[in-house]
PDB file with SEQRES, HELIX, SHEET and CRYST1 records, atoms N, CA, C and O in Angstrom:
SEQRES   1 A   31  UNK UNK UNK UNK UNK UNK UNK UNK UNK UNK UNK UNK UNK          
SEQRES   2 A   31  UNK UNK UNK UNK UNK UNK UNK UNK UNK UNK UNK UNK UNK          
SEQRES   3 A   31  UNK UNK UNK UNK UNK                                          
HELIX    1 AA1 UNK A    2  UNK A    8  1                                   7    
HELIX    2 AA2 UNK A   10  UNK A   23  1                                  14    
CRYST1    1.000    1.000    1.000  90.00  90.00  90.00 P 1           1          
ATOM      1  N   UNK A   1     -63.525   0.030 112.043  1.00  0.00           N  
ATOM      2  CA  UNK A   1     -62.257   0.599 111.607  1.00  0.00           C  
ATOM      3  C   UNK A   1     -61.567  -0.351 110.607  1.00  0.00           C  
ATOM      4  O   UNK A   1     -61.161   0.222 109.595  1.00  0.00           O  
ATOM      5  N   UNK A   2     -61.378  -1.496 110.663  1.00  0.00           N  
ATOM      6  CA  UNK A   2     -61.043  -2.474 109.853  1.00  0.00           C  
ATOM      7  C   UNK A   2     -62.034  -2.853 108.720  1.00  0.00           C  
ATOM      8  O   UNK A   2     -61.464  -3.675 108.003  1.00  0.00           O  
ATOM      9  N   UNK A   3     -63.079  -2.634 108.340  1.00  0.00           N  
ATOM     10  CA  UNK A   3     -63.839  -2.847 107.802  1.00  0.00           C  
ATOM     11  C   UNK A   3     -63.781  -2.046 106.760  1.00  0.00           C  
ATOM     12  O   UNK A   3     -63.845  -2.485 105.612  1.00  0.00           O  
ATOM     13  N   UNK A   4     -63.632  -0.584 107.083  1.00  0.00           N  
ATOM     14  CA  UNK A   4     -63.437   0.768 106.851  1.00  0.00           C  
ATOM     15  C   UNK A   4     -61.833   0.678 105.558  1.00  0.00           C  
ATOM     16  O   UNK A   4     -61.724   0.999 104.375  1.00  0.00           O  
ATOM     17  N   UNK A   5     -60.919   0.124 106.502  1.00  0.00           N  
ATOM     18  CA  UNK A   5     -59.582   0.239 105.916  1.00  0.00           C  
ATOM     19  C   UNK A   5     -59.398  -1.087 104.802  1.00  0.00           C  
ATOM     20  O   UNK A   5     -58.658  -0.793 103.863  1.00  0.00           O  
ATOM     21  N   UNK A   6     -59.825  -2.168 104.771  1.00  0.00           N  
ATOM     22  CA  UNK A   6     -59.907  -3.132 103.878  1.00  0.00           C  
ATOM     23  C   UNK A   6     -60.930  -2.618 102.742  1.00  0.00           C  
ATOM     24  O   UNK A   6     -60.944  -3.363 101.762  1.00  0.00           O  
ATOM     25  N   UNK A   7     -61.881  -1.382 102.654  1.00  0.00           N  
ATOM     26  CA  UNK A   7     -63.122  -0.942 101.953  1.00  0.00           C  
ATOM     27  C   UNK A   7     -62.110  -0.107 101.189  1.00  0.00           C  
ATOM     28  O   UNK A   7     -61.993  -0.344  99.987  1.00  0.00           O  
ATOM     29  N   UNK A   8     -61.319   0.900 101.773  1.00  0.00           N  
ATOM     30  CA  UNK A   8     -60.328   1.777 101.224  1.00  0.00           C  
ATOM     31  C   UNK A   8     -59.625   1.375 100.598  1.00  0.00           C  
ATOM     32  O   UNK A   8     -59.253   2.092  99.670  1.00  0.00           O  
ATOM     33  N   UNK A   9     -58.915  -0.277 100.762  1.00  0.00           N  
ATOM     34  CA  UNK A   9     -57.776  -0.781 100.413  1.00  0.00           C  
ATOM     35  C   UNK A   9     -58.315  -1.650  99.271  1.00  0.00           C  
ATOM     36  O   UNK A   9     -57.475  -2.438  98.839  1.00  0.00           O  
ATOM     37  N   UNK A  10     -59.660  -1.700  98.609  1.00  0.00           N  
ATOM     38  CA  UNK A  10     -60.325  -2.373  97.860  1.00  0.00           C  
ATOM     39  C   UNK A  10     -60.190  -1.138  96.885  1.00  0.00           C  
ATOM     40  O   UNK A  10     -59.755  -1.331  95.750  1.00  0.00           O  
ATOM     41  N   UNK A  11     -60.542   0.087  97.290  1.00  0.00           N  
ATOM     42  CA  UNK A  11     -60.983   1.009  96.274  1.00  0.00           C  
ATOM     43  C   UNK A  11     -59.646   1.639  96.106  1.00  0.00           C  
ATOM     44  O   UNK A  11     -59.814   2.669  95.453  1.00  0.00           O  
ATOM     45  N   UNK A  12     -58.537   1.493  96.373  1.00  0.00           N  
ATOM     46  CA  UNK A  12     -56.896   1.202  95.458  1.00  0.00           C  
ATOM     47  C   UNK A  12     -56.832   1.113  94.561  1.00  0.00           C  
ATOM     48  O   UNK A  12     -56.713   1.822  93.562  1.00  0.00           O  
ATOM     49  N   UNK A  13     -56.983  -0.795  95.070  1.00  0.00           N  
ATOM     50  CA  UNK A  13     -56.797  -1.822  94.100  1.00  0.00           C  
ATOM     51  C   UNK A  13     -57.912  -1.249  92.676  1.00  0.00           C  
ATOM     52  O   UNK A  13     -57.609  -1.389  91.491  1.00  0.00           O  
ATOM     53  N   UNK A  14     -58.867  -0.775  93.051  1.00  0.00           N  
ATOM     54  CA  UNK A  14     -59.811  -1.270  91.595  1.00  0.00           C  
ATOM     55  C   UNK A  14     -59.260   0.280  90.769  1.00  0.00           C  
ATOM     56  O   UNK A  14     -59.063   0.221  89.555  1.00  0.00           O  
ATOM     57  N   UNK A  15     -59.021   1.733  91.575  1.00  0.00           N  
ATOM     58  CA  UNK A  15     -58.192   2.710  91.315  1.00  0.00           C  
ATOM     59  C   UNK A  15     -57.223   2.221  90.051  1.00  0.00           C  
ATOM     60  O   UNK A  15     -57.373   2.457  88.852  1.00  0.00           O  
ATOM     61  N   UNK A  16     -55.979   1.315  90.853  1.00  0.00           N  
ATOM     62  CA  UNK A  16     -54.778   1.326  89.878  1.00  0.00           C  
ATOM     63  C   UNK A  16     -55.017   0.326  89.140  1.00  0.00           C  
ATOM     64  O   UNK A  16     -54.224   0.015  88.252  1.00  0.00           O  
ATOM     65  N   UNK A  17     -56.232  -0.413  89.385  1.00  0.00           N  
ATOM     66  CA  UNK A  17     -56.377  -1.208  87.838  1.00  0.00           C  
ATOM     67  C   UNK A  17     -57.120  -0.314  86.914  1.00  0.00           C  
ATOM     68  O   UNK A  17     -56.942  -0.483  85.708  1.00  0.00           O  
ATOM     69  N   UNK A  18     -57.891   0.570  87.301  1.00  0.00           N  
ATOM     70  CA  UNK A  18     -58.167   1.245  86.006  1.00  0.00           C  
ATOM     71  C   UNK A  18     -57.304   2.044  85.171  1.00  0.00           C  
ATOM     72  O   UNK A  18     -57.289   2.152  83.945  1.00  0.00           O  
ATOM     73  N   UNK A  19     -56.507   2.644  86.155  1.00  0.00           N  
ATOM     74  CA  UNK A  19     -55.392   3.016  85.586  1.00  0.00           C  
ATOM     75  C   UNK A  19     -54.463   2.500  84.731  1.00  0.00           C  
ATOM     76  O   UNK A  19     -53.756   3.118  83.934  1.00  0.00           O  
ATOM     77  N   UNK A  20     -54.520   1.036  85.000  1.00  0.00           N  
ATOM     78  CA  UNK A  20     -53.325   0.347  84.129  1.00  0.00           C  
ATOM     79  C   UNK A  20     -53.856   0.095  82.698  1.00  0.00           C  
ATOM     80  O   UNK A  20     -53.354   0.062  81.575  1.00  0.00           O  
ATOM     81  N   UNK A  21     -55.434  -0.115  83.374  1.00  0.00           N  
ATOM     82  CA  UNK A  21     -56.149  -0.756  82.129  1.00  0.00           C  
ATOM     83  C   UNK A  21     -55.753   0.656  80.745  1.00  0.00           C  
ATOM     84  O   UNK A  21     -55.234   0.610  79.630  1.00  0.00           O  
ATOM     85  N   UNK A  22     -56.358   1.821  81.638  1.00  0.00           N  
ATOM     86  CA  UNK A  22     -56.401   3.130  80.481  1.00  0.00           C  
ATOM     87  C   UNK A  22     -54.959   3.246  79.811  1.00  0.00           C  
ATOM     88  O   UNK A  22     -54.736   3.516  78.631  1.00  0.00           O  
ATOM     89  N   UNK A  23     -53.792   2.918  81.069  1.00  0.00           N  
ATOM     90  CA  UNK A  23     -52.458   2.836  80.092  1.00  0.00           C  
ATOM     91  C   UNK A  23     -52.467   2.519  78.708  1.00  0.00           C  
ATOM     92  O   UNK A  23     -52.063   3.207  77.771  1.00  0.00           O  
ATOM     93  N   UNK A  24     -53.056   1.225  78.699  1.00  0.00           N  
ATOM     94  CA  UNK A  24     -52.548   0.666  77.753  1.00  0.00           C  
ATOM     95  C   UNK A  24     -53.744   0.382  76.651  1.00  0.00           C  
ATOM     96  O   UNK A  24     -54.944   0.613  76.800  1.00  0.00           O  
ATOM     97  N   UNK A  25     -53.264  -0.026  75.826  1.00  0.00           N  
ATOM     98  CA  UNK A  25     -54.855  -0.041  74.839  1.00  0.00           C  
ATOM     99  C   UNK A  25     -55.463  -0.853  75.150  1.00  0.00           C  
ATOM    100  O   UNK A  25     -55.198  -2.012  75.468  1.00  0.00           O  
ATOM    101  N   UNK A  26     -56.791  -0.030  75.053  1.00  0.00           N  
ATOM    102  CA  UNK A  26     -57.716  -1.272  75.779  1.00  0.00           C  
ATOM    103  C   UNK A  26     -58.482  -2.558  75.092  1.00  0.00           C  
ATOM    104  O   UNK A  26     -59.308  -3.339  75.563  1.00  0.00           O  
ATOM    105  N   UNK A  27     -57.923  -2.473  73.892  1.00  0.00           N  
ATOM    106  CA  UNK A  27     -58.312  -3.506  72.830  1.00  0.00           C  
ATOM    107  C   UNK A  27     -57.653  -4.585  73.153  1.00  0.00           C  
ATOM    108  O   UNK A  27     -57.957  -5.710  72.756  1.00  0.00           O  
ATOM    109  N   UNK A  28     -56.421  -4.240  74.121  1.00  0.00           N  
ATOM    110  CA  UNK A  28     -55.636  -5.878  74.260  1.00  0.00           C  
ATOM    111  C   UNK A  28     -56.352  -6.381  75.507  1.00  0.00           C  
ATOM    112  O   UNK A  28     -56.323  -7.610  75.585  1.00  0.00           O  
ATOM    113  N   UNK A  29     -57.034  -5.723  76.577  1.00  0.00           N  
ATOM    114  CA  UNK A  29     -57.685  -6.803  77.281  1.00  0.00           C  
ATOM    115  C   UNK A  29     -58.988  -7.138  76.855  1.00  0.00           C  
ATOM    116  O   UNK A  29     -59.645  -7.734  77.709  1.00  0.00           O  
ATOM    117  N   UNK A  30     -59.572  -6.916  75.730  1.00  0.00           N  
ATOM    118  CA  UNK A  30     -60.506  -7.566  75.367  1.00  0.00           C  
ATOM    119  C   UNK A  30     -60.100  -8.468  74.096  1.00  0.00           C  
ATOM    120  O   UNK A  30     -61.002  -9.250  73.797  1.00  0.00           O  
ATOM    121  N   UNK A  31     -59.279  -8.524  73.507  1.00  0.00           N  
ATOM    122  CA  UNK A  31     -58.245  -9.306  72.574  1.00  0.00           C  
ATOM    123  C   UNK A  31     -58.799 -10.999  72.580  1.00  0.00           C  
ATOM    124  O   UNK A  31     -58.187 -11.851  71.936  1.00  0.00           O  
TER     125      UNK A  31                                                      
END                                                                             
């Protein structure tokens, strides 16, 4: 169960970083 919910709570995190990444242009994190 914990294993489970830290796996979920990983696939968030990598979720709203892609999201932030697509926000914004993506030429500035490769800059």
């Amino acid at each position: 169960m914990k294993k489970n919910a830290i796996f979920v709570h990983k696939a968030e995190k990598v979720r709203y970083t892609i999201t932030l990444m697509q926000g914004r242009c993506p030429a500035e994190k490769y800059k």
